[in-house]
C-alpha positions as CSV (number, residue, x, y, z in Angstrom):
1,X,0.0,0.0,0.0
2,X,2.8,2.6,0.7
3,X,4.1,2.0,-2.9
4,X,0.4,3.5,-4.1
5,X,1.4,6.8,-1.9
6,X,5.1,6.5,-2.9
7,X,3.9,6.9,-6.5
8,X,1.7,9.1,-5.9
9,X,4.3,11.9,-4.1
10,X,6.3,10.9,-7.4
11,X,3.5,11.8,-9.7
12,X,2.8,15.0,-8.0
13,X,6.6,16.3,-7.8
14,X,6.8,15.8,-11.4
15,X,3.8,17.9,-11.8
16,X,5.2,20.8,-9.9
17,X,9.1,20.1,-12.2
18,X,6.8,20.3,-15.2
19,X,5.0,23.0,-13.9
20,X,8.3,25.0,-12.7
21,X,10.6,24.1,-16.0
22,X,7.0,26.1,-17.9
23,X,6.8,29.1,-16.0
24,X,10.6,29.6,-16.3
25,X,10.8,29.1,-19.9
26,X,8.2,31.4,-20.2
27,X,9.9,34.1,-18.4
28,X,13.2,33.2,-20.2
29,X,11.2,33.9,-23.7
30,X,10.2,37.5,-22.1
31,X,13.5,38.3,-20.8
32,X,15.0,37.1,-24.7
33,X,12.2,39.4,-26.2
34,X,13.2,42.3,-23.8
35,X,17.0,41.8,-23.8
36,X,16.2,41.8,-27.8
37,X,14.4,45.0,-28.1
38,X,16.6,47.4,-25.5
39,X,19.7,46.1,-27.8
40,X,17.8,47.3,-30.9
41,X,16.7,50.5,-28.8
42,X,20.5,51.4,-27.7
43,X,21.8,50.4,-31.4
44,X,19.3,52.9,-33.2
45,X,20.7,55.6,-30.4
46,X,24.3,54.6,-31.0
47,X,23.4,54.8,-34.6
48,X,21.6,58.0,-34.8
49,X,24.8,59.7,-32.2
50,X,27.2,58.7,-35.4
51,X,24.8,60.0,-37.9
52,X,25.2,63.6,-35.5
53,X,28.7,63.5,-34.8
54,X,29.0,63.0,-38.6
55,X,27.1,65.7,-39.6
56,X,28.9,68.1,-36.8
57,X,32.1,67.4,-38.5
58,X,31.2,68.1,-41.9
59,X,29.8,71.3,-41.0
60,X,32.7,72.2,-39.3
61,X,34.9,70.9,-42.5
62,X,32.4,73.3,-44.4
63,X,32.8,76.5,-42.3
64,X,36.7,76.3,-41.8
65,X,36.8,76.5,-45.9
Protein backbone atom coordinates (compact mmCIF):
# COMPACT_ATOMS: atom_id res chain seq x y z
CA UNK A 1 0.00 0.00 0.00
CA UNK A 2 2.81 2.56 0.70
CA UNK A 3 4.11 2.04 -2.93
CA UNK A 4 0.36 3.46 -4.09
CA UNK A 5 1.43 6.82 -1.86
CA UNK A 6 5.11 6.47 -2.86
CA UNK A 7 3.88 6.87 -6.51
CA UNK A 8 1.75 9.15 -5.88
CA UNK A 9 4.30 11.90 -4.13
CA UNK A 10 6.31 10.95 -7.41
CA UNK A 11 3.54 11.77 -9.69
CA UNK A 12 2.78 15.00 -8.01
CA UNK A 13 6.57 16.31 -7.79
CA UNK A 14 6.82 15.75 -11.39
CA UNK A 15 3.85 17.87 -11.76
CA UNK A 16 5.17 20.78 -9.94
CA UNK A 17 9.06 20.13 -12.24
CA UNK A 18 6.76 20.29 -15.18
CA UNK A 19 4.95 23.05 -13.90
CA UNK A 20 8.33 25.04 -12.70
CA UNK A 21 10.62 24.09 -16.05
CA UNK A 22 6.98 26.06 -17.94
CA UNK A 23 6.76 29.12 -16.04
CA UNK A 24 10.56 29.56 -16.32
CA UNK A 25 10.76 29.14 -19.88
CA UNK A 26 8.22 31.38 -20.21
CA UNK A 27 9.93 34.14 -18.42
CA UNK A 28 13.23 33.23 -20.16
CA UNK A 29 11.24 33.92 -23.74
CA UNK A 30 10.17 37.53 -22.07
CA UNK A 31 13.50 38.30 -20.75
CA UNK A 32 14.98 37.13 -24.70
CA UNK A 33 12.17 39.39 -26.18
CA UNK A 34 13.22 42.25 -23.76
CA UNK A 35 17.03 41.80 -23.83
CA UNK A 36 16.18 41.79 -27.78
CA UNK A 37 14.43 45.02 -28.09
CA UNK A 38 16.64 47.41 -25.51
CA UNK A 39 19.66 46.07 -27.78
CA UNK A 40 17.83 47.28 -30.94
CA UNK A 41 16.75 50.50 -28.84
CA UNK A 42 20.49 51.37 -27.73
CA UNK A 43 21.79 50.35 -31.41
CA UNK A 44 19.35 52.94 -33.17
CA UNK A 45 20.69 55.58 -30.41
CA UNK A 46 24.29 54.61 -30.99
CA UNK A 47 23.41 54.79 -34.63
CA UNK A 48 21.65 58.01 -34.81
CA UNK A 49 24.77 59.75 -32.18
CA UNK A 50 27.18 58.74 -35.36
CA UNK A 51 24.82 60.02 -37.87
CA UNK A 52 25.18 63.63 -35.54
CA UNK A 53 28.68 63.55 -34.83
CA UNK A 54 28.97 62.99 -38.63
CA UNK A 55 27.14 65.72 -39.59
CA UNK A 56 28.93 68.10 -36.82
CA UNK A 57 32.08 67.40 -38.47
CA UNK A 58 31.22 68.13 -41.87
CA UNK A 59 29.76 71.25 -40.99
CA UNK A 60 32.66 72.23 -39.28
CA UNK A 61 34.88 70.91 -42.55
CA UNK A 62 32.44 73.33 -44.44
CA UNK A 63 32.82 76.45 -42.29
CA UNK A 64 36.72 76.34 -41.79
CA UNK A 65 36.80 76.52 -45.95
Amino acid sequence: MSYVVSAAVVLVALVVLGFVIFRVFRLLRAYRATASMVSARAGDRVGLLRARSAAVRVAIRERRR
